[in-house]
MMTF fields as JSON, N, C-alpha, C and O atoms, coordinates in Angstrom:
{
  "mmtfVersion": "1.0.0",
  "mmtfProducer": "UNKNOWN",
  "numBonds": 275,
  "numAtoms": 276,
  "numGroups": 69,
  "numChains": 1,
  "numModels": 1,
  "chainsPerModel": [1],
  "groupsPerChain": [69],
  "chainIdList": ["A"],
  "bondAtomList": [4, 2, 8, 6, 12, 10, 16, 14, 20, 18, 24, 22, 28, 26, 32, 30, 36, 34, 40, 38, 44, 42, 48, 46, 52, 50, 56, 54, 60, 58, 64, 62, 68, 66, 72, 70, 76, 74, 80, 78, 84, 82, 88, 86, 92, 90, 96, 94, 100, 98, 104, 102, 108, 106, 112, 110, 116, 114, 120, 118, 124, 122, 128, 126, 132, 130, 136, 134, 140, 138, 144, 142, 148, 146, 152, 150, 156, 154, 160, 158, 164, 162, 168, 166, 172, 170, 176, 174, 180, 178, 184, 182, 188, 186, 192, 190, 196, 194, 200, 198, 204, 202, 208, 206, 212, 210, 216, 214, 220, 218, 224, 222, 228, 226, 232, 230, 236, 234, 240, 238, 244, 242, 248, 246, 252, 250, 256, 254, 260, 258, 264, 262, 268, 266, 272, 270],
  "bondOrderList": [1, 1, 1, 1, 1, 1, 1, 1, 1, 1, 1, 1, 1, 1, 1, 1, 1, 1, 1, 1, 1, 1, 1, 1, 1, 1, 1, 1, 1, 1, 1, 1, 1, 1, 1, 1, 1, 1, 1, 1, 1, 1, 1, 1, 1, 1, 1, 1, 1, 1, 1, 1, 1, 1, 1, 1, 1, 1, 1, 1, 1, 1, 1, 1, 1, 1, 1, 1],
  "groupList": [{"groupName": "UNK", "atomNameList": ["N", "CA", "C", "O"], "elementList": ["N", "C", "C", "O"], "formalChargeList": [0, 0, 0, 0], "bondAtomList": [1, 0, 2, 1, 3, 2], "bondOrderList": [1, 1, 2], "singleLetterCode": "X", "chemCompType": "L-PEPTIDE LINKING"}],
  "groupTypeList": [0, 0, 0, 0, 0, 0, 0, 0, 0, 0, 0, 0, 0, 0, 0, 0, 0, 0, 0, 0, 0, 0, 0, 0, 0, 0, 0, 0, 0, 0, 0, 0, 0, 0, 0, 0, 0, 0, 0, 0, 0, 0, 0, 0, 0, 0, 0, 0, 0, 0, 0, 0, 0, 0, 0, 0, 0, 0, 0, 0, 0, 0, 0, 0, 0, 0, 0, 0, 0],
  "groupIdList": [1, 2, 3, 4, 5, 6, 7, 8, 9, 10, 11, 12, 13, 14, 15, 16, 17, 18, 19, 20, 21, 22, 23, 24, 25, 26, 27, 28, 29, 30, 31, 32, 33, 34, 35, 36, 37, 38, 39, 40, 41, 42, 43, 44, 45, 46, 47, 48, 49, 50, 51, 52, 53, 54, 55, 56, 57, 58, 59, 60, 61, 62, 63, 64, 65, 66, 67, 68, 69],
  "secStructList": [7, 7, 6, 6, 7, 3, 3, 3, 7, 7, 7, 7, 7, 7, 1, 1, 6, 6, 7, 7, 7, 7, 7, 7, 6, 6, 7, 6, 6, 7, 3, 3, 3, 3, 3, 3, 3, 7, 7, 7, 7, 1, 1, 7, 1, 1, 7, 3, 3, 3, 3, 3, 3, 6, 6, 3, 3, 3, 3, 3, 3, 4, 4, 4, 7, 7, 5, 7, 7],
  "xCoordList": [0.84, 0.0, 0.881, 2.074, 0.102, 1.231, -0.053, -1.249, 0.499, -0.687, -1.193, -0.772, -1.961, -3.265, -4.088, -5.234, -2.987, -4.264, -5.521, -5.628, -7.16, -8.027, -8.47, -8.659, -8.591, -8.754, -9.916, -10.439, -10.771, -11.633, -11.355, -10.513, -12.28, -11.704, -12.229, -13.217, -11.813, -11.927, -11.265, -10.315, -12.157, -11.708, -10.182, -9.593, -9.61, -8.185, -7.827, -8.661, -6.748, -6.852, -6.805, -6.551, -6.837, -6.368, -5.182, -4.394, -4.66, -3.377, -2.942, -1.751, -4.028, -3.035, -4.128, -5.231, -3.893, -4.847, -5.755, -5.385, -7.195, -8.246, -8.825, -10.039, -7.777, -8.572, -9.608, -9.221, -10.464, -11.176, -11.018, -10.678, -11.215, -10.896, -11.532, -12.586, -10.64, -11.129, -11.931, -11.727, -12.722, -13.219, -13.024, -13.148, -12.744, -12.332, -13.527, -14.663, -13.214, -14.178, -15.19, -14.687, -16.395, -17.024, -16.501, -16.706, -16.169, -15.293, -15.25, -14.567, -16.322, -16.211, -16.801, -17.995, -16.305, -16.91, -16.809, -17.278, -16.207, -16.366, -15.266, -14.588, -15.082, -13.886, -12.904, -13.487, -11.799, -10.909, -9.808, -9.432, -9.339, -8.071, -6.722, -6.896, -5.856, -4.114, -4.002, -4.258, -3.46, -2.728, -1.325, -0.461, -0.928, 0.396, 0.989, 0.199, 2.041, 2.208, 2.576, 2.994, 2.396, 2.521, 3.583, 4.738, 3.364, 4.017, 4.108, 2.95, 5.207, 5.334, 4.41, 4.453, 3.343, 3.045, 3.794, 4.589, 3.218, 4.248, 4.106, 5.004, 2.817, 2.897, 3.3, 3.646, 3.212, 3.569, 2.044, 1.815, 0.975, -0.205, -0.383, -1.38, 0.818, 0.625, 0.502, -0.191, 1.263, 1.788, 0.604, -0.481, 0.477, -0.479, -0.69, 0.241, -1.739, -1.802, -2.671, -3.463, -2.119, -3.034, -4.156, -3.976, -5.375, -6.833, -7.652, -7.766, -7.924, -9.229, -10.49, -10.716, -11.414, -12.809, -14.182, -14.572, -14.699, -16.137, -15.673, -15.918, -15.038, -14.051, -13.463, -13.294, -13.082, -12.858, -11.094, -11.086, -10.099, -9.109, -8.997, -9.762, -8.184, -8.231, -6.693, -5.904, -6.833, -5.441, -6.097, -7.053, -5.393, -5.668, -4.61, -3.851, -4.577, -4.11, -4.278, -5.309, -2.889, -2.68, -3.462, -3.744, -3.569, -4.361, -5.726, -6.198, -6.491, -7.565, -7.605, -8.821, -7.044, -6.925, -6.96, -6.459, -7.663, -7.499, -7.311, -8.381, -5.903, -6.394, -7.26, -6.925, -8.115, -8.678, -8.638, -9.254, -7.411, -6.969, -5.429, -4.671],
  "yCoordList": [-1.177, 0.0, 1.234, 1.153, 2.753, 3.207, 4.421, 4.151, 5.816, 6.791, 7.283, 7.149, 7.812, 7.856, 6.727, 6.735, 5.221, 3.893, 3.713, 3.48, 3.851, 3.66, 1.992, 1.099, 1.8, 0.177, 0.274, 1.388, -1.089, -1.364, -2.598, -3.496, -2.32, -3.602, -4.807, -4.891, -5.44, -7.296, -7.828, -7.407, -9.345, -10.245, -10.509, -10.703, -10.437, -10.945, -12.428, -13.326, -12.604, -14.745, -15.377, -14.394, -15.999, -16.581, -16.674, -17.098, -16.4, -16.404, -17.982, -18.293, -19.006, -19.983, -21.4, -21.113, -22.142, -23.191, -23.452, -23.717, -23.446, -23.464, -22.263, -22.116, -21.081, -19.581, -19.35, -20.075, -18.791, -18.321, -16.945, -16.196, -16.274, -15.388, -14.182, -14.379, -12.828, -12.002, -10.684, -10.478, -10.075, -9.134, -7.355, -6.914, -6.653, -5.128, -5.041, -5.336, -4.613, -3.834, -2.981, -1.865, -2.99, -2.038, -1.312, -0.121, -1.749, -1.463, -2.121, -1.735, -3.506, -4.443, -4.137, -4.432, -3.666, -3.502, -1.806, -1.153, -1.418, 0.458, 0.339, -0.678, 1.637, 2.2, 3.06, 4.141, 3.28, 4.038, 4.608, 3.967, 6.038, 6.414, 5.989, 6.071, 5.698, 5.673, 6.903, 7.396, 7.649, 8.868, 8.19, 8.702, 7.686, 7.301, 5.986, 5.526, 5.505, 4.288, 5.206, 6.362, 4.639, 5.034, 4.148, 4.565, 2.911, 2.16, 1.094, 0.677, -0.226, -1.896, -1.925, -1.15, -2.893, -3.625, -4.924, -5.569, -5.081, -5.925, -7.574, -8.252, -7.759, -8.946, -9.425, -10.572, -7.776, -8.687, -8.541, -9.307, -7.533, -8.287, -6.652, -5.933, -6.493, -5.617, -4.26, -3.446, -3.937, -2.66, -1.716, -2.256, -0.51, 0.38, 1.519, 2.086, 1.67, 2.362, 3.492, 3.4, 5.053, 6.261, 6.315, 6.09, 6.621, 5.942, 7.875, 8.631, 7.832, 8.124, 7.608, 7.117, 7.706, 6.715, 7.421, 7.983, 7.297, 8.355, 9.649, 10.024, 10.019, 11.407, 11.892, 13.073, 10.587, 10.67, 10.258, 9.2, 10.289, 10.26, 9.04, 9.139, 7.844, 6.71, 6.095, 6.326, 5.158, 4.181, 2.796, 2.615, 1.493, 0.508, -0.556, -0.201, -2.012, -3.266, -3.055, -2.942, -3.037, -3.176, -4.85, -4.926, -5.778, -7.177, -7.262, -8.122, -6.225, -5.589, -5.189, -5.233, -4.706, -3.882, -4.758, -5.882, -4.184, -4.8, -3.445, -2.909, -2.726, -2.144, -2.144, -3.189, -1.512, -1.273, -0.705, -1.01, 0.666, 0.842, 1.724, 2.096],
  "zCoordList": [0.0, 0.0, 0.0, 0.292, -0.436, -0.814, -0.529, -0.639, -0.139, -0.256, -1.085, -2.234, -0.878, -2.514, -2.792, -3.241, -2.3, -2.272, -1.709, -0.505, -2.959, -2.157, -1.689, -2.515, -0.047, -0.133, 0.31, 0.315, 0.898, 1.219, 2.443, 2.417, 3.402, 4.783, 4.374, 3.645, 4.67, 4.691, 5.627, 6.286, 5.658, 6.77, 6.493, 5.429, 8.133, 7.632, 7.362, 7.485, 7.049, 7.389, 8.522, 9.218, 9.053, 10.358, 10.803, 9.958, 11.989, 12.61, 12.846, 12.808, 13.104, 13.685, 13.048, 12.583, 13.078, 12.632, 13.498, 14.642, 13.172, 13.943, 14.004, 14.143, 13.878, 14.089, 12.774, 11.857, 12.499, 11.872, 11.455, 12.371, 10.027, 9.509, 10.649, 11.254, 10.83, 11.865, 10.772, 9.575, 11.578, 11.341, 11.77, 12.913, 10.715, 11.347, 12.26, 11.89, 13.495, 14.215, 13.645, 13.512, 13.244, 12.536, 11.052, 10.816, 10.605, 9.412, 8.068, 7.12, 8.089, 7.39, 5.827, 5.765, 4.674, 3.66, 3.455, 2.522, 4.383, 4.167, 3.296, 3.155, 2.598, 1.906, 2.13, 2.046, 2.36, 2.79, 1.681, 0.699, 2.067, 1.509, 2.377, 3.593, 2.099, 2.696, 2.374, 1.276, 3.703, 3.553, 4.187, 3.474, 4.738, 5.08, 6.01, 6.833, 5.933, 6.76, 8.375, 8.312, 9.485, 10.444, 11.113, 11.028, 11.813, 11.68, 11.893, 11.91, 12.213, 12.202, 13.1, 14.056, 12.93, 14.826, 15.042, 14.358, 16.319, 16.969, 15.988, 15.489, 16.005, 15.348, 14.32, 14.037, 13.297, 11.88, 11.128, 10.192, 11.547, 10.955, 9.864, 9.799, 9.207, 7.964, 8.404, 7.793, 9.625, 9.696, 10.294, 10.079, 10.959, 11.213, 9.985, 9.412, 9.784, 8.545, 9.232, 10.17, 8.157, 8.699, 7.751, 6.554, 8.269, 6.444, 6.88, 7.845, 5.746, 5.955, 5.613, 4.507, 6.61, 6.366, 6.584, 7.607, 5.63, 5.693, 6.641, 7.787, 5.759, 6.356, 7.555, 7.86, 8.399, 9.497, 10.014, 9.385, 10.464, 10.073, 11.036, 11.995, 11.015, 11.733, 11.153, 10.236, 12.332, 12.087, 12.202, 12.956, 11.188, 11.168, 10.564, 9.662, 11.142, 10.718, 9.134, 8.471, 8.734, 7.354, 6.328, 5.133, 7.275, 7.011, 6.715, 5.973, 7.385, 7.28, 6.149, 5.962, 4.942, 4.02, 2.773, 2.816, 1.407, 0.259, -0.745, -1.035, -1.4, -1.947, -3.39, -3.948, -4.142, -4.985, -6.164, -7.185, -5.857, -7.081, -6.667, -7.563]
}
């Protein structure tokens, strides 16, 4: 992802066998802009990203993310 990327949230994959795909908190199917990477998280689960979302400025799990164009 890169800024200017518009994505859209989706389920992420599962972390471990047995887990089941997770869901953004309220977020599932909205659309977002990338204005910038913020930064690593601890796990590895695709970085903290800065979005904007129905014009509201937010940070989120890069795994969460599909971009679109």
């Amino acid at each position: 992802m890169k800024p200017g990327d518009l994505i859209k949230f989706v389920c992420a994959r599962p972390r471990w066998k047995g887990d089941g795909p997770r869901e953004p908190t309220g977020l599932l199917g909205k659309v977002g802009i990338v204005i910038g990477f913020s930064y690593d998280d601890a796990h590895g689960w695709g970085g903290i990203w800065d979005l904007i979302v129905e014009g509201q400025p937010t940070q989120y799990y890069g795994d969460f993310m599909e971009v679109l164009s």
